[in-house]
C-alpha positions as CSV (number, residue, x, y, z in Angstrom):
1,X,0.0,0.0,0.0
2,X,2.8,2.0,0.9
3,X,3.9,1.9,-3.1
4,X,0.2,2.4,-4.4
5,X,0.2,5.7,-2.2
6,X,3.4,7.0,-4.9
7,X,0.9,5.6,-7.8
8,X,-2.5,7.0,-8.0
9,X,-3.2,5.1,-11.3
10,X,-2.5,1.6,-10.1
11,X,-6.3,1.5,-9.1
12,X,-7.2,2.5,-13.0
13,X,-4.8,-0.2,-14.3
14,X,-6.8,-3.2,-12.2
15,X,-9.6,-2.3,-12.2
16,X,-10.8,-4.0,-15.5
17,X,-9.1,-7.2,-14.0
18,X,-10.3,-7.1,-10.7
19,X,-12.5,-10.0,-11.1
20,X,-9.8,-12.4,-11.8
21,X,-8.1,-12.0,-9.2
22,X,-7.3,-15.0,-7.2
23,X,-4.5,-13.8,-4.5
24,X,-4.2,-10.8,-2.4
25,X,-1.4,-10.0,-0.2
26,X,-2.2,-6.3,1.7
27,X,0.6,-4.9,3.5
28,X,1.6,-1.3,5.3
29,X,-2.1,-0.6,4.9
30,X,-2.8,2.4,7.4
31,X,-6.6,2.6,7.2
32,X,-9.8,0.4,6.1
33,X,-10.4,3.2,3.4
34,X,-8.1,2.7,1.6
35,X,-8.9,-0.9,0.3
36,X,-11.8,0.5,-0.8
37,X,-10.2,3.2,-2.9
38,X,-7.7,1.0,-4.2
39,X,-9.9,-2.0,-4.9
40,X,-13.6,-0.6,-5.9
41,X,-16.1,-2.3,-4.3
42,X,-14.0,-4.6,-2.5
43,X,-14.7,-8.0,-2.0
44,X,-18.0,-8.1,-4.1
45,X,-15.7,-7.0,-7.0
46,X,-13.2,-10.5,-6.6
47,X,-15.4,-12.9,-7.3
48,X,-12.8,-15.3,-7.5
49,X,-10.8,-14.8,-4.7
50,X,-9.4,-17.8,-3.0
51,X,-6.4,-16.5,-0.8
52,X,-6.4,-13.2,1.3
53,X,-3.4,-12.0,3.8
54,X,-3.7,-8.7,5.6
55,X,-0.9,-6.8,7.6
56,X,-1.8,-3.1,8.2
57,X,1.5,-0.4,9.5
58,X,1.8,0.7,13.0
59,X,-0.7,3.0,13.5
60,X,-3.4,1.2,11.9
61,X,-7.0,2.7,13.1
62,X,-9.9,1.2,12.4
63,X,-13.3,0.9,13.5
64,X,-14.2,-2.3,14.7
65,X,-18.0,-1.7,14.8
66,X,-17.6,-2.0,11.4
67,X,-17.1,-5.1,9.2
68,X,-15.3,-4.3,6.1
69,X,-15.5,-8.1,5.0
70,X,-19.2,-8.4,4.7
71,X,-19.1,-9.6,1.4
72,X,-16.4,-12.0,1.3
73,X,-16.5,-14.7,-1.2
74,X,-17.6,-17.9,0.8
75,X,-14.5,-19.8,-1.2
76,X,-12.2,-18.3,0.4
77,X,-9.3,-21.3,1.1
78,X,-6.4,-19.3,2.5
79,X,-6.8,-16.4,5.0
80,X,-4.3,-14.6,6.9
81,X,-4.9,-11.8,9.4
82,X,-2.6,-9.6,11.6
83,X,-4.4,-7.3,14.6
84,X,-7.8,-7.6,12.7
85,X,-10.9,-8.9,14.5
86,X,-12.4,-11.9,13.3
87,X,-15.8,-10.5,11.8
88,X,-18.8,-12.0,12.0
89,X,-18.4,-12.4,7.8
90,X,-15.1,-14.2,8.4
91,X,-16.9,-16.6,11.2
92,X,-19.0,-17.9,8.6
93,X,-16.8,-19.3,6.2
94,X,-16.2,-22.6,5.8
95,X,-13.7,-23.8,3.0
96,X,-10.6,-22.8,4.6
97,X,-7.6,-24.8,4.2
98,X,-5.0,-22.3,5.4
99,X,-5.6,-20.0,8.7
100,X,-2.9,-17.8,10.1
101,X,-4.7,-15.2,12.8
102,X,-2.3,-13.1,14.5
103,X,-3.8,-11.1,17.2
104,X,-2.7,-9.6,21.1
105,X,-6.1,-8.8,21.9
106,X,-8.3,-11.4,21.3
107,X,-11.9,-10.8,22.4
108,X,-14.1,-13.7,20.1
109,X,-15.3,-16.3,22.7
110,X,-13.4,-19.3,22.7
111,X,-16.4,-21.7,21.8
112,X,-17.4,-19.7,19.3
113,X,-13.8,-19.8,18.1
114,X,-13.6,-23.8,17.9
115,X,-17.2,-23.7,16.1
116,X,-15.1,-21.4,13.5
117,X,-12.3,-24.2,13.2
118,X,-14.9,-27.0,13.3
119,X,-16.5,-25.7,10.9
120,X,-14.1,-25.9,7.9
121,X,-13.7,-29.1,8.2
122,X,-10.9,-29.2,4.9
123,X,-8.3,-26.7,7.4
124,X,-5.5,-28.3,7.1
125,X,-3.0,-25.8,9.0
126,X,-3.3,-23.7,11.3
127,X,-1.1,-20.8,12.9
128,X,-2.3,-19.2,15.4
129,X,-1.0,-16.3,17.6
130,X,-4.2,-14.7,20.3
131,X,-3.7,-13.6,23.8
132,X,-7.0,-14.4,24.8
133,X,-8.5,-11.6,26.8
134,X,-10.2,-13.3,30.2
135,X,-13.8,-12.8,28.8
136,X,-13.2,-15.0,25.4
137,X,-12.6,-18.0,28.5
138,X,-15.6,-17.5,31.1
139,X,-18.2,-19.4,30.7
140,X,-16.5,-22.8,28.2
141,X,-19.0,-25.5,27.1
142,X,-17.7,-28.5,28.3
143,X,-17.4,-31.0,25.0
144,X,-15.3,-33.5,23.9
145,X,-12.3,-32.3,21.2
146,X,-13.8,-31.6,17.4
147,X,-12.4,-34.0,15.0
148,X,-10.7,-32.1,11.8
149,X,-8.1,-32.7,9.4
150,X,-5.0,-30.4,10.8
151,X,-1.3,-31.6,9.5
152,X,0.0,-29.2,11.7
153,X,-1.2,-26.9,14.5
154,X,1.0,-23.7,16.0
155,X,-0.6,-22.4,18.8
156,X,1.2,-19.2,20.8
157,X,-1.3,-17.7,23.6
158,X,-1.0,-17.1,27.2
159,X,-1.5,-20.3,29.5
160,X,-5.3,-20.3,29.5
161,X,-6.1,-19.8,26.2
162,X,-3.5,-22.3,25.2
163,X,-4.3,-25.2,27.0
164,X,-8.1,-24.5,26.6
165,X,-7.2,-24.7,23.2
166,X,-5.1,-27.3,23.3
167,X,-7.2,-29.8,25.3
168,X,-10.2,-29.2,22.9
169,X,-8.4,-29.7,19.2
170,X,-8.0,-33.2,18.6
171,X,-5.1,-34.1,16.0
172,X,-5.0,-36.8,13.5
173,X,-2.0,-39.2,13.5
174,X,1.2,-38.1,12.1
175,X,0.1,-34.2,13.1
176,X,2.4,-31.7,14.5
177,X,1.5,-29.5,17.4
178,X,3.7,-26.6,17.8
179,X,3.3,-24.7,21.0
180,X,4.1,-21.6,23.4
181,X,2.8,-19.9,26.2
182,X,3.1,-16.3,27.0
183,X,2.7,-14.8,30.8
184,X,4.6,-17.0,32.8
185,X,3.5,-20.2,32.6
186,X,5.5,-23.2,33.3
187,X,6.1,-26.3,31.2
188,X,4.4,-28.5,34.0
189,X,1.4,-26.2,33.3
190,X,1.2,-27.3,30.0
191,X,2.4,-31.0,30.2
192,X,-0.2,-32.2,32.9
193,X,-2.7,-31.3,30.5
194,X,-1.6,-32.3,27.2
195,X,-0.5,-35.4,28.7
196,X,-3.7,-36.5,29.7
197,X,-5.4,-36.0,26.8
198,X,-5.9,-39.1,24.9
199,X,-5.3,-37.3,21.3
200,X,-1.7,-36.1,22.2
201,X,-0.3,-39.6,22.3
202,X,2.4,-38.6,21.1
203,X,3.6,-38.1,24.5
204,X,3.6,-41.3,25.4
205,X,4.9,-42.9,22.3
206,X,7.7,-40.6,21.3
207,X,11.0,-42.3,19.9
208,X,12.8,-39.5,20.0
209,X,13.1,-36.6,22.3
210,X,15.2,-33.3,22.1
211,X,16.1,-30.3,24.4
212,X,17.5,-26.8,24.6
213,X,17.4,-25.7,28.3
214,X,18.9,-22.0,27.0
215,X,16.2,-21.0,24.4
216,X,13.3,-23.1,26.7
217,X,11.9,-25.1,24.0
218,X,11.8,-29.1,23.3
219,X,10.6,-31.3,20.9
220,X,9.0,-34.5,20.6
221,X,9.1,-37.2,17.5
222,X,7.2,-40.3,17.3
223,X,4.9,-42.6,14.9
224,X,1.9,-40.5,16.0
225,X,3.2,-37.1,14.7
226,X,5.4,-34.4,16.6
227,X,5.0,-32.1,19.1
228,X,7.3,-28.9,20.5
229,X,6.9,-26.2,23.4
230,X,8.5,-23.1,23.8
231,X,8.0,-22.4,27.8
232,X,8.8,-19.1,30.3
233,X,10.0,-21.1,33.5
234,X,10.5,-24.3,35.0
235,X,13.2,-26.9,35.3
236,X,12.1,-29.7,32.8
237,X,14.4,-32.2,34.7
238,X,11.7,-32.8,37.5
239,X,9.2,-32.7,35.1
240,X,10.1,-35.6,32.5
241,X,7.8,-37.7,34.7
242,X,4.6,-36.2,33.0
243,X,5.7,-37.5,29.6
244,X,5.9,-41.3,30.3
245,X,8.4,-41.7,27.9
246,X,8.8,-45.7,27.4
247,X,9.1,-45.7,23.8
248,X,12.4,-43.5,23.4
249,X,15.1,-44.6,22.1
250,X,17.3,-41.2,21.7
251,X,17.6,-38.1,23.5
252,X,19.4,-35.1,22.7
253,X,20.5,-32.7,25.3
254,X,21.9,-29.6,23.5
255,X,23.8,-26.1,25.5
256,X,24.8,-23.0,23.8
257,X,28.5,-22.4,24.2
258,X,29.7,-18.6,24.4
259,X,32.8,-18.5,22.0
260,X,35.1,-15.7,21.9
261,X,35.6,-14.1,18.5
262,X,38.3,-11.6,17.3
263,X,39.3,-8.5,20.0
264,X,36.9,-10.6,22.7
265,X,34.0,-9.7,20.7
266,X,31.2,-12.7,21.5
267,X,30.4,-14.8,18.5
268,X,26.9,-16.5,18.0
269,X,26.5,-19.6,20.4
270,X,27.1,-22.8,19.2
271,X,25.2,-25.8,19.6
272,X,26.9,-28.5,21.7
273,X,25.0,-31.8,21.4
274,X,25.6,-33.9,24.4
């Protein structure tokens, strides 16, 4: 957006193809107008728009009250959104393959987010980065995890909204489950409920297992899929006992060396496996 600002005419040169097009990436964008000035009658006027990414600047301002989506082709297979709401039109669809929601202030309820992801029952992946604020997690419907087709799942929220959402996606085998938590929480927090839930076996049949006590993250690679955390706190040591690991067979243990470089200067760490 920032270049179609130096063009005016660009919106006079696509215009007469609007209708074909099939992929739109929006970045710098700094205010809801403008897609409409640059994109006439935007999204009626894309009939055939199957993949949508939006990233507005710093300083974007828009009015939430309104839903600049309303119209949104119901095809829609690939959608990507960076500090927008999810709109009531974006709720509804229902052919999505590819979801990447990016958001710090995340105010849908959570059950009526799951009935979103339920509902396109094709999604395949799924990257999702909310801090759920505490009214999206009052009041949960208790139900047993919604079956879908998800090859891989990232999930980065603070520790409520991440285990809630963890404990209530259930993964097909072979799936990989990438998560962190925000605000503190330990990797306990997280591993006493993922390991009792019957659709992260993975826990308990993991072959192979690896660590990095520096950048708090570890991994986990078995016949059911894979699964990773990136955690705050917590010394993982006293905690193996939540993973039940009788099925592995290797385990890597890997510390950062400091190394110094030319005049003392510190070089990037290097991985020491041990």
């Amino acid at each position: 957006m920032s270049q179609v600002r130096e063009n005016p005419g660009f919106s006079a040169l696509i215009t007469p193809h609007i209708q074909n097009i099939g992929t739109l990436h929006i970045n710098r964008i700094s205010t809801i107008e403008e897609l409409a000035q640059t994109f006439p009658d935007f999204p009626r006027s894309m009939p055939n728009l199957r993949s949508f990414s939006f990233s507005p600047s710093l300083g974007f301002n828009q009015d939430w009250s309104t839903d600049p989506f309303e119209a949104f082709t119901p095809a829609l297979t690939h959608l990507s959104l960076e500090f927008l709401p999810l709109y009531p039109s974006l709720l509804r669809l229902r052919t999505l393959m590819n979801l990447t929601i990016h958001n710090l202030s995340f105010d849908v309820h959570l059950d009526t987010f799951l009935d979103f992801l339920e509902g396109n029952r094709a999604l395949e992946r799924a990257n999702i980065h909310i801090l759920f604020k505490p009214s999206s997690l009052q009041n949960l419907r208790g139900q047993d995890p919604f079956t879908n087709r998800l090859k891989t799942l990232l999930i980065s929220s603070n520790a409520a909204g991440g285990s809630a959402l963890i404990s209530r996606i259930a993964l097909q085998r072979g799936a990989t489950l990438e998560a962190s938590c925000d605000g503190g929480v330990g990797l306990s927090d997280i591993l006493s409920i993922a390991s009792s839930l019957a659709h992260l076996q993975i826990l308990h049949e993991a072959t192979f297992m690896e660590y990095h006590p520096e950048c708090g993250t570890f991994r986990l690679v078995g016949p059911n899929g894979t699964f990773s955390l990136a955690y705050d706190r917590g010394n993982p040591f006293s905690e193996f006992h939540l993973l039940h690991l009788t099925h592995a067979q290797a385990f890597h243990f890997i510390r950062c060396q400091l190394a110094l470089g030319f005049w003392g200067a510190p070089n990037p760490p290097a991985p020491v496996k041990c």
